[in-house]
C-alpha positions in Angstrom: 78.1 146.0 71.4 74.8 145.1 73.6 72.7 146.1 70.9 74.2 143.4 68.9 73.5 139.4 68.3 76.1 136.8 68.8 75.6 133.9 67.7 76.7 130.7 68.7 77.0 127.1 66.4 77.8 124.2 68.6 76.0 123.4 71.6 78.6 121.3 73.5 80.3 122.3 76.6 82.4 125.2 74.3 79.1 126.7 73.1 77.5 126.8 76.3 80.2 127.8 78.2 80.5 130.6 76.0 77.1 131.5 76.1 76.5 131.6 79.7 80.2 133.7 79.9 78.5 136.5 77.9 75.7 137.4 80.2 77.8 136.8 83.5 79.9 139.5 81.8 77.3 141.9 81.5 76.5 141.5 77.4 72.8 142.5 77.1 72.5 141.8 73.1 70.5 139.2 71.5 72.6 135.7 72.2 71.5 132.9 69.9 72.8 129.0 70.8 72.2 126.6 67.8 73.1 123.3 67.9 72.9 119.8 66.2 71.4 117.5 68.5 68.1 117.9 70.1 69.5 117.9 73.4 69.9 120.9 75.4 73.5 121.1 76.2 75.2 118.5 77.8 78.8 117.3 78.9 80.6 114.5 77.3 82.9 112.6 80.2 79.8 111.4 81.9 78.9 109.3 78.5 81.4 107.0 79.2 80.6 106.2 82.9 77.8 107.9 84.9 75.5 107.5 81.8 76.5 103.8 81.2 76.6 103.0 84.6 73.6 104.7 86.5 71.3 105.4 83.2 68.6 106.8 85.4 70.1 108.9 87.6 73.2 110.3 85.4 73.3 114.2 85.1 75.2 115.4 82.2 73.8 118.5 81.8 76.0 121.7 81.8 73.2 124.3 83.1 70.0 123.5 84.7 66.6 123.3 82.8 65.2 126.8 82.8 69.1 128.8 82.5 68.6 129.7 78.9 65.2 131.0 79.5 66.5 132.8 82.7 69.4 134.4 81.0 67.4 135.0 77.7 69.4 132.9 75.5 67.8 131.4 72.7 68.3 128.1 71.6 67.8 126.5 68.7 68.4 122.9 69.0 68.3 119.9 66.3 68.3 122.6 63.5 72.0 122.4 61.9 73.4 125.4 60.8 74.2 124.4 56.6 75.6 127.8 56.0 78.1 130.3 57.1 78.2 133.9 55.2 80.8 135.8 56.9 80.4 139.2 54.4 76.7 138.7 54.7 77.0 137.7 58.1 74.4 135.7 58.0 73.7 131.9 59.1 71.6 129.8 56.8 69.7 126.9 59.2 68.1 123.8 58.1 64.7 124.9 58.8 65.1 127.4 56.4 65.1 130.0 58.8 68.6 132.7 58.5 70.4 134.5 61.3 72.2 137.6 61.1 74.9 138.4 63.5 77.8 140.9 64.5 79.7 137.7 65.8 80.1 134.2 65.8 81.6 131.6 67.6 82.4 128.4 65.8 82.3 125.8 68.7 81.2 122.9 66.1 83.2 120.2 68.2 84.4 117.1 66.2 83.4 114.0 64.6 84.3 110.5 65.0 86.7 109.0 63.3 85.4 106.5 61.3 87.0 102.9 60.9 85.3 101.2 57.5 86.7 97.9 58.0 84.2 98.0 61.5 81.6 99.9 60.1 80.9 97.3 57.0 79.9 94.8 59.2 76.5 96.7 60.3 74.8 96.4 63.2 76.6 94.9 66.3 79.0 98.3 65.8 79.1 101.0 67.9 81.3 104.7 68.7 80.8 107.0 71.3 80.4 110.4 70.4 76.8 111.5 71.8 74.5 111.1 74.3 72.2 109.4 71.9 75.4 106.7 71.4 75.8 106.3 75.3 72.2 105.3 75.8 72.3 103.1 72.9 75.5 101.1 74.4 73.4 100.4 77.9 71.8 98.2 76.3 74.9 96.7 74.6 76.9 96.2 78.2 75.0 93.5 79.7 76.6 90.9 81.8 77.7 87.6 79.9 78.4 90.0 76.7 81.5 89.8 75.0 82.5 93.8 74.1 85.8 93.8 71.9 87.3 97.8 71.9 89.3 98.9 69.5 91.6 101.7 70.8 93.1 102.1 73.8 93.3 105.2 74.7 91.7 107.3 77.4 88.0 106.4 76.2 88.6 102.9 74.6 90.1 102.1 78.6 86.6 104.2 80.1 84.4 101.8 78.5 86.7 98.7 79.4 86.5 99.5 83.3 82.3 100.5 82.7 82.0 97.3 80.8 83.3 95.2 83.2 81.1 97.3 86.3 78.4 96.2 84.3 79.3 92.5 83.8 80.0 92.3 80.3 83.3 90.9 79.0 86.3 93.0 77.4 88.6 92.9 74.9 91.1 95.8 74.2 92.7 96.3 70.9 95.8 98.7 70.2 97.5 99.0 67.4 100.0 101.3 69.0 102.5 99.4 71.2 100.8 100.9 74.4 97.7 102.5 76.2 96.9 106.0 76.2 100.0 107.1 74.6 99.4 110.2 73.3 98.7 111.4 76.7 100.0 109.5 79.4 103.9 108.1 80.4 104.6 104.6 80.2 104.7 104.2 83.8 101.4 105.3 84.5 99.8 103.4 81.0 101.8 100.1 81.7 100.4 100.1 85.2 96.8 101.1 84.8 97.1 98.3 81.8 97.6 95.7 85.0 94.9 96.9 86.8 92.5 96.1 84.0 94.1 92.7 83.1 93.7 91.8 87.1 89.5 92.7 86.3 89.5 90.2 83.7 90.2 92.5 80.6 92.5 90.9 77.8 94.6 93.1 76.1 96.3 93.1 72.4 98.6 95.8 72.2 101.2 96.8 69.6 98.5 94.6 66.8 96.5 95.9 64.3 93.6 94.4 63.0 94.0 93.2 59.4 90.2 91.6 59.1 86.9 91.9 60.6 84.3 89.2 59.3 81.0 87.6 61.0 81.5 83.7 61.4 78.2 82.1 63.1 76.5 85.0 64.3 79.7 86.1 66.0 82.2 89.0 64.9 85.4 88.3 64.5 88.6 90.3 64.1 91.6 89.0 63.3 94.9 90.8 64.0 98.4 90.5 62.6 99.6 88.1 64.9 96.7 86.0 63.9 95.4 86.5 67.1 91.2 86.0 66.5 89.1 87.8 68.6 85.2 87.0 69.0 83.0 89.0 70.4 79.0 89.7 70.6 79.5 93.5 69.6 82.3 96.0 69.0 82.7 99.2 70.2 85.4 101.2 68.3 87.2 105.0 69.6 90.0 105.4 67.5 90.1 109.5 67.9 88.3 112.5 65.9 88.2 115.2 63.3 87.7 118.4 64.1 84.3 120.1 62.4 85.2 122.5 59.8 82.4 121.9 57.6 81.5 125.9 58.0 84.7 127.3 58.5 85.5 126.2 54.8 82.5 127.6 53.6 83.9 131.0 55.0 87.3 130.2 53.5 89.0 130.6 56.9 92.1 129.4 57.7 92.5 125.3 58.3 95.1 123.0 59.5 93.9 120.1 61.7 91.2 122.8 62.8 89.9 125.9 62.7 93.1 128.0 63.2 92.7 130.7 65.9 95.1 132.4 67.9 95.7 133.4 71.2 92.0 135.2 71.3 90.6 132.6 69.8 90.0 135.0 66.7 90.2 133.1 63.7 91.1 134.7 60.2 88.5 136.9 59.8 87.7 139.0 62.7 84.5 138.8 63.7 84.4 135.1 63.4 85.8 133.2 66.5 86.5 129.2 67.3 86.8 127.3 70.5 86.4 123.7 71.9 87.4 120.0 69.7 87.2 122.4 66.6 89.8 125.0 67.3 93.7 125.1 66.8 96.4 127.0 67.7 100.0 126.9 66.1 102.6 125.5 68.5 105.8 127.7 68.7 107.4 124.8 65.9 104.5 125.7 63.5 102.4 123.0 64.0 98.6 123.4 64.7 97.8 122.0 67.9 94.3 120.7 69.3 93.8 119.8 72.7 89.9 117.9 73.4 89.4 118.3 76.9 86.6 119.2 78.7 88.7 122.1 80.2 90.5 123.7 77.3 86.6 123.9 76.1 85.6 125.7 79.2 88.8 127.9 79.0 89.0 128.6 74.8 85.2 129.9 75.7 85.9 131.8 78.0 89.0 133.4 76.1 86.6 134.2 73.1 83.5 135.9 74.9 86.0 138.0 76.5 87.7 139.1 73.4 83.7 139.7 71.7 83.4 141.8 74.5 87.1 144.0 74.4 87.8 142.6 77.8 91.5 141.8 78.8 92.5 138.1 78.5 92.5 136.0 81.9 95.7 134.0 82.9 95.9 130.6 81.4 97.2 127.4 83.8 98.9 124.2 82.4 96.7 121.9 80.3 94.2 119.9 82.8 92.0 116.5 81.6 91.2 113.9 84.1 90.0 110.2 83.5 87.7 107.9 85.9 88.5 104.1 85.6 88.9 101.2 87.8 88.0 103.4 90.7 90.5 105.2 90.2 90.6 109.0 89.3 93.6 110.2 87.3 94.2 113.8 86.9 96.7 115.0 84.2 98.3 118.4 83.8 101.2 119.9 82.1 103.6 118.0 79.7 103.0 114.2 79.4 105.7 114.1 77.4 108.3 115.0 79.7 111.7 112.9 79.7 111.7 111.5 83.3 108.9 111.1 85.8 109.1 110.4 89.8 106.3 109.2 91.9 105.5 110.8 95.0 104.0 107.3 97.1 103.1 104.4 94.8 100.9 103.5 92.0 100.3 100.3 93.3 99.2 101.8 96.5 97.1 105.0 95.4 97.2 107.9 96.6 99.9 108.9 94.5 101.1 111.6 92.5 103.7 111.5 89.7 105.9 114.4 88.5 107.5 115.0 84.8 110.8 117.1 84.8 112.2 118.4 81.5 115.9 117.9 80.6 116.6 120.6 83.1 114.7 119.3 86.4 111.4 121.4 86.1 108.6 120.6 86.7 106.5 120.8 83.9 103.7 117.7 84.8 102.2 116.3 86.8 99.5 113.6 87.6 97.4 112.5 90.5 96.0 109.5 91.3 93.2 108.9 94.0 94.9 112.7 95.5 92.8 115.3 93.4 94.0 117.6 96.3 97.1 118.0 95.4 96.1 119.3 92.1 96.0 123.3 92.9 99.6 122.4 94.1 101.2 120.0 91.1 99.6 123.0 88.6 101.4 125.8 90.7 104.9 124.2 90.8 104.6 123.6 87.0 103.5 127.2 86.6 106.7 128.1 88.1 108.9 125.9 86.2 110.3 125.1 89.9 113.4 123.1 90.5 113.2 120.8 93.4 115.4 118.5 94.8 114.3 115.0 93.7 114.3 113.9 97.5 112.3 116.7 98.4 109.8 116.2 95.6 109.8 112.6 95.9 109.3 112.7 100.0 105.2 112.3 100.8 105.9 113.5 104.5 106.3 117.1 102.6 103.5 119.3 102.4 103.3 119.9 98.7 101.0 123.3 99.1 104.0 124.6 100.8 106.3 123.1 98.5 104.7 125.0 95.6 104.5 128.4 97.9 108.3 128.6 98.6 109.1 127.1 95.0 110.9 130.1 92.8 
């Protein structure tokens, strides 16, 4: 296996990951990176604050300047891959130039979602995908600038709390009857919805927009209450589509992603998927994607090791985190669990809340201002543990110990 080449299409945080993970496990083969952009890889939570808020000092790199020539990787950056062979296995680039490999790792990422009642209107639009996008929004967040959002979810509320650092005016727009709710319990989304409204943001919930026009210079969206919102420029995150441009070419198997299982192998053996891109079948059939910056990391991980024939690690519950209104939210485990109990107060961070299925188990968990207690909330959720409510509930108990002496 050393004397062969792996190649890797997607430069993101699930490319680079993967390609640092095969040299720190000893692979001494030829390791090829290839990605879209022209930027050496780069993370994407930053985009939405550091990179909006401190332009000049932001770091979003993943590794630092001279890794990949350190740790003889190669890349090839703003030179898409257009073709994927897998009986050949060969890749076809743009600049005409073809790679041959033993294995590959599709880590392709995903693609905005794209809104065509927004986009028609032209300039004055924006999305955040890319670092290219974040630097072009700087200069869109200026103070006195009305910024209407559309989508409320985890990045739609990101650029709400940014904008208003920055001294710009907000307006959020949701066609679902509340924030972030695909990944977050109503307690938590119905409070961090107050925090914004007390920093000025207004927020239309539960409304679609049903018209977007320019009237004077200004854009205007009209929603189905007949609400009109005006606003200097829009900025729109309404969720993504997973890459799969090359995975059809290769005829592997698709359903809202690449499908891969538990390896991260997809249908053909040699050919692997991880990151925004990559699915796995939920035990009721359906494919699931999770796009976080640590199921990236971890699917990476999971994939060199199988390239290389090496056992599996241990997986922990789902992790994601989100940065807004000075406040730092970590989530892990089951958001959609039936009943949730805080541990202190949301209104009075720190705080941590726990989900308990139908049984009483702990199966999430979620901090607030008290990233400490993460280690801990992840272990008891490992364990499934049952805990008195009291007990769970009572801040005066030492949660490590808690999760040491759970069962």
């Amino acid at each position: 296996m050393n004397a062969s080449t792996i190649a890797i299409v997607g430069a993101g945080q699930a490319g680079a990951t993967a390609a640092a993970e095969l040299r720190r496990q000893g692979y001494t083969g030829r390791v090829v990176l290839i990605g879209d952009e022209p930027h050496a890889p780069y993370e994407r939570p930053p985009l939405s604050k550091d990179v909006l808020l401190q332009p000049d000092t932001a770091r979003c790199a993943i590794h630092a300047d001279d890794f990949y020539q350190q740790q003889s990787i190669e890349l090839r950056l703003g030179v898409p891959v257009v073709a994927l062979d897998p009986h050949a296995r060969t890749l076809a680039l743009r600049d005409g130039t073809t790679i041959v490999f033993d294995k590959v790792l599709l880590a392709t990422g995903a693609r905005v979602r794209r809104l065509p009642m927004l986009d028609a209107l032209g300039d004055g639009v924006h999305t955040l995908r890319t670092l290219d996008d974040a630097r072009r929004l700087h200069a869109v967040l200026k103070p006195g600038r009305r910024v209407l959002l559309v989508g409320a979810g985890v990045i739609g509320l990101e650029l709400a709390s940014s904008a208003v650092d920055l001294g710009a005016e907000a307006t959020v727009i949701e066609q679902a009857p509340r924030a972030m709710m695909r990944c977050s319990p109503p307690m938590l989304s119905e409070h961090l919805c107050d925090v914004h409204r007390a920093r000025g943001v207004s927020l239309h919930l539960g409304v679609p927009i049903v018209s977007a026009t320019r009237e004077g210079g200004e854009i205007v969206l009209t929603l189905q209450d007949g609400t009109r919102c005006t606003g200097d420029a829009v900025i729109y995150g309404i969720g993504v589509e997973p890459e799969t441009t090359l995975a059809r070419m290769a005829a592997l198997d698709i359903d809202n992603g690449i499908v891969v299982d538990a390896q991260c192998r997809t249908s053909h053996p040699d050919i692997y998927a991880a990151g925004d891109a990559a699915c796995r079948r939920a035990a009721n059939g359906h494919a699931v994607r999770e796009e976080t910056w640590e199921n990236a990391n971890r699917q990476a991980v999971t994939a060199t090791r199988a390239m290389l024939d090496l056992a599996p690690e241990s997986a922990d519950a789902p992790w994601f985190w989100t940065d807004q209104c000075g406040l730092n939210i970590q989530f892990a485990g089951d958001m959609a669990a039936p009943e949730w109990l805080a541990r202190g107060s949301l209104a009075a961070p720190p705080c941590v809340l726990f989900g308990l299925d139908g049984e009483g188990a702990v199966v999430g968990a979620i901090t607030v201002n008290q990233g400490r207690d993460m280690r801990s909330a992840k272990a008891l959720i490992g364990k499934r543990a049952r805990i008195a409510r009291e007990v769970l509930v009572d801040s005066t108990r030492n949660l490590r110990d808690l999760a040491r002496e759970a069962a």
